[in-house]
Every structure is written in structure tokens, then in C-alpha cells.
N, C-alpha and C positions, 0 to 999 in steps of 0.2 A: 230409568233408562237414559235419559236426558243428562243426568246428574255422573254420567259414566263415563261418557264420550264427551263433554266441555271439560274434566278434572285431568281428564292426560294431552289437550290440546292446550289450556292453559298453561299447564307444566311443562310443554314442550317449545311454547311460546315467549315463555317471559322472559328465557335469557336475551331473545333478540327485542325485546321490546325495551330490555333495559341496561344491554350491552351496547356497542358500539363500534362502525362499521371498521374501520383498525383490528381491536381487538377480537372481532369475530372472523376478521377474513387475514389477518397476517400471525395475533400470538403476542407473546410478550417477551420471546426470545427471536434469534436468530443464530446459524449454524455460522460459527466466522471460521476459517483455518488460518491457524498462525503458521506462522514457518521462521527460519532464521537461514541465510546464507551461510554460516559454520555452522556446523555440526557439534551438537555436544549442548546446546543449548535449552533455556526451560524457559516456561513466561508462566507470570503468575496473575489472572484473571479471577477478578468473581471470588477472591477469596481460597482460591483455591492453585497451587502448581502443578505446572505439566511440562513435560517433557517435548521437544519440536522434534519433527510437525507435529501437530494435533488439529484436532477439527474439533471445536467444542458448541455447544448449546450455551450463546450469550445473553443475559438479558439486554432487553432493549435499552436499557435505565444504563449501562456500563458504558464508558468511554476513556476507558483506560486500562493500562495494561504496563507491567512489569519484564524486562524482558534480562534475560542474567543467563552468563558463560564462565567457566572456570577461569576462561585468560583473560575475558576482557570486566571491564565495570560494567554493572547491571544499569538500566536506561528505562525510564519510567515514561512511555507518551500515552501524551492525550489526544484521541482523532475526534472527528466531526462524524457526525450521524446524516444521513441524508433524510430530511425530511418531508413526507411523503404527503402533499399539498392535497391532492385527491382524496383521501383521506378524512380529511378538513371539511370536505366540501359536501362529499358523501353524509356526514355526522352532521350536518347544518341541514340536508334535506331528507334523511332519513329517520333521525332519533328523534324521543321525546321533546316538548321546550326549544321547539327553533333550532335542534344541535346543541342545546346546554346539557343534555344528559351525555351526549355523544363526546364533547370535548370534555368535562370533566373525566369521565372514564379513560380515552384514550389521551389524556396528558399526563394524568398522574399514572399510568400505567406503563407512558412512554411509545404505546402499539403504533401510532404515530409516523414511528423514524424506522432508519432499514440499517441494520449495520455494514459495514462493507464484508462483501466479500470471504475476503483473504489479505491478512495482516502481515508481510514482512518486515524482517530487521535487519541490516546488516549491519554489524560491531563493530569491522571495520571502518566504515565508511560514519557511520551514525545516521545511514538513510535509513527511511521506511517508502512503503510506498503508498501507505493510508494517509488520508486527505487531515492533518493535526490541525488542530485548533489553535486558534490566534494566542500568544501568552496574553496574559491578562498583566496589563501596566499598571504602579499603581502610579497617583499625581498628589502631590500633597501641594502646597501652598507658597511653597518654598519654589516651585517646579515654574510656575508663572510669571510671566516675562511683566515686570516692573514697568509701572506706567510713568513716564516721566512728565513733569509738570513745566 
């Protein structure tokens, strides 16, 4: 009898014992809606095109997006993910190992970050209204201010 009731409390337990507080209480997607200011436009996420608006199911790992109109050039950004601190903090006082089972799970899984919202584009303009990420410079050695003797 004993052996009945520990076998489906177990089973019903151990994702939370060896999940993490992210990935249990947010997902590893988010619902973003793109949209474009002209009409007639598509963005291509995740592997996949669609037609604006749309409202799609984004993983949380994505941060970029394709966006393309018949008249204009198509415009590739990169946004910033909001990183959800609490989260962090939760996985260090709730998971196995101090929050080591908790961060490995929700870092490489991304559950973590929150996507924004709602992604616009306007072609005209080349605004958006998502928060893009810093370009990445590169510095070579050449780029360094010469020290004079």
C-alpha cells in the first residue's frame, strides 16, 4: 500500500525538484506580436515567415528577427531581452545545490529573460520600438592609440 502512494508523489514531484523556478513558473517561450507601420509586410522569426501582424509563440533563446516589404529593403534587428533578476534569486533559494541546478536549467533554456511585448517596424523611418542591442565593435590592434616615447 505504502509502495502506491510514494510511486505517483514521487512522479509528480521531481519535475519541481529538478526544474527551476523560471522554467516552471514563466516557459521557454513568450507570445511577442510583431507588427509593421505599412502594410503588406512579413518578418521572418524562429525559422519561420509570417505575414504582419502576427502574434507568435517566441522562444525565449531568440533575439532577432527579419523584417521584409515588397517596396522597401528587408531589415534584420537585434533586441535585448529583459532579464528577469527575481528569477535568479528564486533558483539560488529554492533549487537543488545552492541554485546550481536552478541556473544551469534556466540559463541554458533561456526561462530567465521576458521578450518584449510587441515588436514594431517602421521601413520608412528604420525605427522600431524594441529596446536593440548595442552593435558589437570589433578592436584590432591597429585601432589603439600609439604610445609615444
Amino acid at each position: 500500500m505504502f509502495k502506491h502512494i510514494v510511486s505517483p508523489i514521487a512522479a509528480l514531484s521531481l519535475p519541481f525538484t529538478l526544474g527551476s523556478c523560471a522554467l516552471i513558473f514563466q516557459g521557454t517561450s513568450d507570445e511577442v506580436g510583431f507588427t509593421s507601420s505599412q502594410a503588406g509586410a512579413s518578418v521572418h522569426v524562429d525559422g519561420e515567415t509570417h505575414s504582419l501582424p502576427a502574434t507568435l509563440e517566441v522562444s525565449k533563446k531568440t533575439t532577432s528577427a527579419t523584417f521584409s516589404h515588397p517596396k522597401y529593403q528587408s531589415r534584420s534587428i537585434e533586441w535585448k531581452r529583459d532579464f528577469q533578476q527575481s528569477f535568479f534569486i528564486l533558483d539560488f533559494l529554492f533549487t537543488p545545490g545552492y541554485g546550481l541546478v536552478g541556473w544551469i536549467t534556466d540559463g541554458s533554456t533561456g526561462a530567465w529573460y521576458a521578450q518584449p511585448r510587441v515588436i514594431n517596424y517602421d521601413f520608412q523611418t528604420g525605427q522600431t520600438n524594441a529596446p536593440l542591442a548595442k552593435p558589437k565593435t570589433e578592436s584590432s590592434s591597429s585601432d589603439k592609440p600609439r604610445r609615444r616615447h
